[in-house]
Backbone as JSON Lines, residues from 0, in Angstrom:
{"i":0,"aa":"X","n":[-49.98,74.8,-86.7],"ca":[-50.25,73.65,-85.86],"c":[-49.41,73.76,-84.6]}
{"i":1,"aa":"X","n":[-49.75,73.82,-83.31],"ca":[-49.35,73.72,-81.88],"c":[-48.27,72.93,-82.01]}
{"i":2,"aa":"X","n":[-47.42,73.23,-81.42],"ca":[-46.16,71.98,-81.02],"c":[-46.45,70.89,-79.99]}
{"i":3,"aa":"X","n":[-46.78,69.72,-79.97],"ca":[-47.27,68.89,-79.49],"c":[-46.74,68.65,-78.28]}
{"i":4,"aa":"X","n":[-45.23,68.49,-78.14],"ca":[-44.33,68.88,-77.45],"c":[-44.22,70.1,-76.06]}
{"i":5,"aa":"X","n":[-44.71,70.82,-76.14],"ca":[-44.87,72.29,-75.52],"c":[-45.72,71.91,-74.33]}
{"i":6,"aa":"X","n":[-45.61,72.76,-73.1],"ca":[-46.29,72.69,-72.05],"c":[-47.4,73.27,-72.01]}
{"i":7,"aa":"X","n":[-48.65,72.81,-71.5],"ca":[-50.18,73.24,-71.43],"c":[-49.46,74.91,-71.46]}
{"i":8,"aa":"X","n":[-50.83,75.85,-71.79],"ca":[-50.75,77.16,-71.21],"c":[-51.48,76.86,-70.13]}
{"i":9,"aa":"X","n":[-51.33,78.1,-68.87],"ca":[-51.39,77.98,-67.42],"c":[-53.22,78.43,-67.73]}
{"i":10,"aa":"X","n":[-54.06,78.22,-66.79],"ca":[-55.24,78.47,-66.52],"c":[-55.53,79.99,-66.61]}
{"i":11,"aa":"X","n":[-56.55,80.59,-67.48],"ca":[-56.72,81.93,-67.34],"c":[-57.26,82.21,-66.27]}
{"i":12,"aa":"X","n":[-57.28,83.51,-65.46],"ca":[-57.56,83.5,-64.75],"c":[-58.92,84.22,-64.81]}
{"i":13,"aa":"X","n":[-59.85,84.41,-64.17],"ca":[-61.09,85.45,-64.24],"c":[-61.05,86.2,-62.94]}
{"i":14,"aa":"X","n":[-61.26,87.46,-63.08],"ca":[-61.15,88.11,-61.46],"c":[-62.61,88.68,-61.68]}
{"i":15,"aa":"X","n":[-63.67,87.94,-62.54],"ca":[-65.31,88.9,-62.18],"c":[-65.52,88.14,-61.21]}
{"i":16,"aa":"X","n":[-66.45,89.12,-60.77],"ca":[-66.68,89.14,-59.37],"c":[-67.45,88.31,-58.84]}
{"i":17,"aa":"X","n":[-68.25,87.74,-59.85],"ca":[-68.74,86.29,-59.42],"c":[-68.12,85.21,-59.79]}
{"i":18,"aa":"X","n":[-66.78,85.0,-59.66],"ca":[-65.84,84.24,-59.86],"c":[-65.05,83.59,-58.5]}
{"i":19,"aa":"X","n":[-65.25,82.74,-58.23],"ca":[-64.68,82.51,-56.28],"c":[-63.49,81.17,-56.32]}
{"i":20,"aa":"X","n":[-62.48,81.42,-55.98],"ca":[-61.64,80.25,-55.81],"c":[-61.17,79.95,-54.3]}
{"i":21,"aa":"X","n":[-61.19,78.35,-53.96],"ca":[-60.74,77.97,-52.96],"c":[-59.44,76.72,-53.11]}
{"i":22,"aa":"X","n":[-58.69,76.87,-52.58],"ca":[-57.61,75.96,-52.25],"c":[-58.07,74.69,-51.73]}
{"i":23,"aa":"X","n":[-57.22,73.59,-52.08],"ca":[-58.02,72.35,-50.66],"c":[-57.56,71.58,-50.87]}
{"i":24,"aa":"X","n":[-56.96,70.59,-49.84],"ca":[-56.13,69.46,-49.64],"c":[-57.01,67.96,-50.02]}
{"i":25,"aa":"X","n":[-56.28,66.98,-50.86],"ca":[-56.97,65.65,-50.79],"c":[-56.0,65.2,-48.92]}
{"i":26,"aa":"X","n":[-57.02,64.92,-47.68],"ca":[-56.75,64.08,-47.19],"c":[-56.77,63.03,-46.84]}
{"i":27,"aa":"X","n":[-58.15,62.12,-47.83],"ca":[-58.35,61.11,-47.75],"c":[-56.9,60.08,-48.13]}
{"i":28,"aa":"X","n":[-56.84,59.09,-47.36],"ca":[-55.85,58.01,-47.3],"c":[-55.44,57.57,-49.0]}
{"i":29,"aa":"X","n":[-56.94,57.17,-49.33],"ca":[-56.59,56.74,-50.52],"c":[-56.84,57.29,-51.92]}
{"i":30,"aa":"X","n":[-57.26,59.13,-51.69],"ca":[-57.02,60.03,-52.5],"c":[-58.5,60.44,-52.99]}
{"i":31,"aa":"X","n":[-58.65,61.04,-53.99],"ca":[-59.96,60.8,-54.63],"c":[-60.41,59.73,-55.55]}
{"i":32,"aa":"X","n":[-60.61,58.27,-55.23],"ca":[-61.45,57.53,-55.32],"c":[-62.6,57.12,-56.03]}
{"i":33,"aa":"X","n":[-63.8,56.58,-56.36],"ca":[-64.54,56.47,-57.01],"c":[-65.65,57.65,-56.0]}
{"i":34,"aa":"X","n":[-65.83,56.76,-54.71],"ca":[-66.63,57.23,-54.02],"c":[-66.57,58.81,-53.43]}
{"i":35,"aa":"X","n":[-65.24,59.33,-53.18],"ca":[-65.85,60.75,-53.05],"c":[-65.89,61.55,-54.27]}
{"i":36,"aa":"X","n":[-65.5,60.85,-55.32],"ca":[-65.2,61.66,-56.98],"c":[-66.81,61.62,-57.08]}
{"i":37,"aa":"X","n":[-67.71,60.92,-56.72],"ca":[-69.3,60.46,-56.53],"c":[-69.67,61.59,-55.42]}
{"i":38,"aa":"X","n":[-69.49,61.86,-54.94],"ca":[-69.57,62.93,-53.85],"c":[-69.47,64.02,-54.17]}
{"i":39,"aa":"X","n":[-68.22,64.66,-54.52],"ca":[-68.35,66.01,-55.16],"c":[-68.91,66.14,-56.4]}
{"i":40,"aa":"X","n":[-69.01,65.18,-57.81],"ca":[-69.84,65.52,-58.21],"c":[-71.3,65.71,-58.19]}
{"i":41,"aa":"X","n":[-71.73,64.84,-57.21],"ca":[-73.1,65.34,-56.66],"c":[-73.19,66.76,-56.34]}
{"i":42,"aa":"X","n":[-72.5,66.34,-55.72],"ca":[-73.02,67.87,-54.71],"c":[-72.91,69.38,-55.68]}
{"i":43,"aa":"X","n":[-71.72,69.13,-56.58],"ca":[-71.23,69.92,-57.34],"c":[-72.69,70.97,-58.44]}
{"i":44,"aa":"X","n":[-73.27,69.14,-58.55],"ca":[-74.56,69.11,-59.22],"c":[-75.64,69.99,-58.98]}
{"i":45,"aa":"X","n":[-75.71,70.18,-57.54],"ca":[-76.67,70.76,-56.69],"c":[-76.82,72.28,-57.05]}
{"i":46,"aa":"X","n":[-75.8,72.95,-57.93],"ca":[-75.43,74.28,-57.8],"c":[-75.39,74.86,-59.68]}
{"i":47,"aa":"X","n":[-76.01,76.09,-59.52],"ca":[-75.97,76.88,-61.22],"c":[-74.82,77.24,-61.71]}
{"i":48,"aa":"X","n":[-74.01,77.13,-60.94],"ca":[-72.56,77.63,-61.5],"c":[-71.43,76.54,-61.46]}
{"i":49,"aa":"X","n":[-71.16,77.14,-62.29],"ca":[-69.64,76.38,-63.24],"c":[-69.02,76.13,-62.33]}
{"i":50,"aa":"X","n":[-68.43,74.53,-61.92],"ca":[-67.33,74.79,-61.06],"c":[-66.31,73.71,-61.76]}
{"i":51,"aa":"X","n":[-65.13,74.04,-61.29],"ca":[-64.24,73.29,-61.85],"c":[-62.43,72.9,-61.03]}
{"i":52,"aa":"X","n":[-62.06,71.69,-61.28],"ca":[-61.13,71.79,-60.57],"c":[-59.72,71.63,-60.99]}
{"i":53,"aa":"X","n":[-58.94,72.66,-60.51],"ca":[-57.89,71.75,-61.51],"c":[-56.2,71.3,-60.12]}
{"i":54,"aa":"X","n":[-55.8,70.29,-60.67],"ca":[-54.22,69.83,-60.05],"c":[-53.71,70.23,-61.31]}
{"i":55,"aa":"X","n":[-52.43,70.66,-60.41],"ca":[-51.47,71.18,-62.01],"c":[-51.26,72.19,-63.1]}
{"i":56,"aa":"X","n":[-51.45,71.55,-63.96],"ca":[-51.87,72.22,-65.07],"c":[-53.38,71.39,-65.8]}
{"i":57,"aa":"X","n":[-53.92,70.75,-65.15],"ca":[-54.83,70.05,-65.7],"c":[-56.34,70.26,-64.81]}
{"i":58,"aa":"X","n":[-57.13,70.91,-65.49],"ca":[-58.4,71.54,-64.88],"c":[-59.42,70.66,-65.76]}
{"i":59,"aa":"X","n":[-60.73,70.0,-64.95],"ca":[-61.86,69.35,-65.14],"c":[-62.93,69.64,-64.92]}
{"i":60,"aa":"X","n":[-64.14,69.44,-64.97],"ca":[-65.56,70.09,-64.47],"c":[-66.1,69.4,-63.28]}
{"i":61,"aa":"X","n":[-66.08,69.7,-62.22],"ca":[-66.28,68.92,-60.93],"c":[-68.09,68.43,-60.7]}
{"i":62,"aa":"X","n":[-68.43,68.52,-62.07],"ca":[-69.91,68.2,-61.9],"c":[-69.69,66.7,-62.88]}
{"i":63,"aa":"X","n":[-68.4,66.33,-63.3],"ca":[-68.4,64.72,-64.1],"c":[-67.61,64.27,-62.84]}
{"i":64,"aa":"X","n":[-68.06,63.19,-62.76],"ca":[-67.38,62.05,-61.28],"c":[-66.18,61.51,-62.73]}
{"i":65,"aa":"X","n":[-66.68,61.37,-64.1],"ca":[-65.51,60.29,-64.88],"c":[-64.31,61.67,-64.97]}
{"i":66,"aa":"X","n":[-64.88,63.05,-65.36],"ca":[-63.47,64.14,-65.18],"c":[-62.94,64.16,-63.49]}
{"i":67,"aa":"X","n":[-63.64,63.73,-62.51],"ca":[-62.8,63.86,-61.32],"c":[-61.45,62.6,-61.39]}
{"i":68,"aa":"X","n":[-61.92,61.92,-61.78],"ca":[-61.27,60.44,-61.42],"c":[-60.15,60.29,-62.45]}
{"i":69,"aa":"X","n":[-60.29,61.47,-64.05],"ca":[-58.9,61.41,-64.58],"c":[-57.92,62.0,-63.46]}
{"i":70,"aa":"X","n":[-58.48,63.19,-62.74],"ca":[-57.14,63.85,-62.5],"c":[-55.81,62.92,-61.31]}
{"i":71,"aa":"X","n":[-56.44,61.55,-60.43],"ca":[-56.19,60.43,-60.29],"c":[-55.54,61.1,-59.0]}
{"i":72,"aa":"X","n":[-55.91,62.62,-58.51],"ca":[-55.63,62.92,-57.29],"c":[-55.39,62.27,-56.04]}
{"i":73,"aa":"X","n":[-53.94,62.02,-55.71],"ca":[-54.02,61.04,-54.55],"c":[-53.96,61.78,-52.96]}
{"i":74,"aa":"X","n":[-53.16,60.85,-52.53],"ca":[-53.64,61.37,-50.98],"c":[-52.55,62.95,-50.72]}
{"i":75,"aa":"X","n":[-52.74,64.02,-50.23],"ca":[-51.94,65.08,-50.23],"c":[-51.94,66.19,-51.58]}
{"i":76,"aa":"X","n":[-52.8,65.71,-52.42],"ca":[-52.87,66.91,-53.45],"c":[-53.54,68.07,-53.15]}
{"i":77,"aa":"X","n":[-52.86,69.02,-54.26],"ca":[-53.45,70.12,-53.68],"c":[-54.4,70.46,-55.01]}
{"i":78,"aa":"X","n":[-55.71,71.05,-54.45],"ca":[-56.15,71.14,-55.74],"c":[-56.65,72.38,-55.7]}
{"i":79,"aa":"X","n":[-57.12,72.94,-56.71],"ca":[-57.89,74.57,-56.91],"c":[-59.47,74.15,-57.44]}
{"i":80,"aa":"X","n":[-60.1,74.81,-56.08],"ca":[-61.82,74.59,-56.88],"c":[-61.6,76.14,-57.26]}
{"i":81,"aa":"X","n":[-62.99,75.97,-58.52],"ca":[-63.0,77.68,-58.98],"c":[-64.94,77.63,-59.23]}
{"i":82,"aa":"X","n":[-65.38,78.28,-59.1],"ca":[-66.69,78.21,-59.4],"c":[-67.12,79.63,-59.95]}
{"i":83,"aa":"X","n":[-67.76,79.51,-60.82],"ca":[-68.26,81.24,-61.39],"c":[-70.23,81.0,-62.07]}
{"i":84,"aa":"X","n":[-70.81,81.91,-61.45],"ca":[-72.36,82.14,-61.45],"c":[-72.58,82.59,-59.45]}
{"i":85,"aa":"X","n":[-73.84,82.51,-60.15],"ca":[-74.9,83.17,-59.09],"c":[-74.77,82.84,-57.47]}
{"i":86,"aa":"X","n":[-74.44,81.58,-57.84],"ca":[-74.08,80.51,-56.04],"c":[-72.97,80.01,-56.3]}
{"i":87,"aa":"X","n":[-71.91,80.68,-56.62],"ca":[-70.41,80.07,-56.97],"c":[-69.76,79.77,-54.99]}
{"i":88,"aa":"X","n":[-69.99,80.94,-54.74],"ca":[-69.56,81.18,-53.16],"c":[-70.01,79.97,-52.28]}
{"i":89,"aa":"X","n":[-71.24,79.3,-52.32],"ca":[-71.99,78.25,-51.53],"c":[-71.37,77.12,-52.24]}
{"i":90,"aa":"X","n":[-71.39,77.4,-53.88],"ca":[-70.68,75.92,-54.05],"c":[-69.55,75.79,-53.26]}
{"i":91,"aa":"X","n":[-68.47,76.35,-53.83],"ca":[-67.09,76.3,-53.2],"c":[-67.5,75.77,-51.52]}
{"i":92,"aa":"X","n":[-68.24,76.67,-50.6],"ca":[-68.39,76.25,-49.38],"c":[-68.63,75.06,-49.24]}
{"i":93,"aa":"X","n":[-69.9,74.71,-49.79],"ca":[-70.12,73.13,-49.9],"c":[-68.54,72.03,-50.38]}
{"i":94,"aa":"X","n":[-68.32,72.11,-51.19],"ca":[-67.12,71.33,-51.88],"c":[-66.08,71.59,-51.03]}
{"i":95,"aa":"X","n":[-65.54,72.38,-50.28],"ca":[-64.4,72.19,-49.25],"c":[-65.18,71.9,-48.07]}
{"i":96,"aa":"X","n":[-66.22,71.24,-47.65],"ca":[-66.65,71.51,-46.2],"c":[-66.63,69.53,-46.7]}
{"i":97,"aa":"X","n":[-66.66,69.3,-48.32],"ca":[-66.42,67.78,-48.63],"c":[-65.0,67.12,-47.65]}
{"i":98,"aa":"X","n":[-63.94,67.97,-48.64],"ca":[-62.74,68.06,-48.0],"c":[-62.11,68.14,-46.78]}
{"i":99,"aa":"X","n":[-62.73,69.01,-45.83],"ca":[-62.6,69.07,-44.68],"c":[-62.69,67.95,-43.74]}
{"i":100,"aa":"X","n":[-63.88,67.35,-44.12],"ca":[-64.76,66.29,-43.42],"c":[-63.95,65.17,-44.1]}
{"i":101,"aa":"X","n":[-63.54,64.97,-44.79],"ca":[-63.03,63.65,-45.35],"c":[-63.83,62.96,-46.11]}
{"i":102,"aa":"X","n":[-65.35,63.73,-46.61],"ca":[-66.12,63.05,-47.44],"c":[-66.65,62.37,-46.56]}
{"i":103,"aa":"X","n":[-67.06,62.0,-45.54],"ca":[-67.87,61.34,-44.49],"c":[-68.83,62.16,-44.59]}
């Protein structure tokens, strides 16, 4: 039985090649929110491949708006998108071009 106690293990990593990670700042004021956690998972939606995000040590599936809104990302986080399939590359583009823009 796991020691309950003990720190997550760190995220494996995947280096196949249809595997794409991007970095990206929360700059919204009041962080990720209901409404852009509604946003990226849409959009997230739009796409065949897995994407997922994690702060920390704590990684979610960026296609649930209720897994965006545990990670309770506020204003200045840094987070890791990772996406792996066929249009991993366009997701990621799409999902930081969220970020960029401020979700507007």
């Amino acid at each position: 039985m796991p020691d309950i106690h003990s720190p997550p293990a760190p995220p494996v990593r995947d280096d196949s090649p249809d595997c794409c990670v991007r970095l990206v700042c929360v700059m919204n004021e009041q962080g990720l929110h209901a409404r852009p956690a509604a946003k990226l998972a849409q959009t997230a939606l739009r796409f065949t491949s897995d994407v997922s995000i994690t702060m920390g040590t704590q990684t979610v599936d960026a296609k649930s708006i209720l897994d965006i809104l545990t990670l309770a990302a506020g204003n200045g986080a840094n987070l890791e998108l990772r996406a792996q399939g066929c249009d991993a590359q366009e997701a990621l583009d799409a999902l930081a071009d969220l970020f960029k823009n401020r979700f507007q």
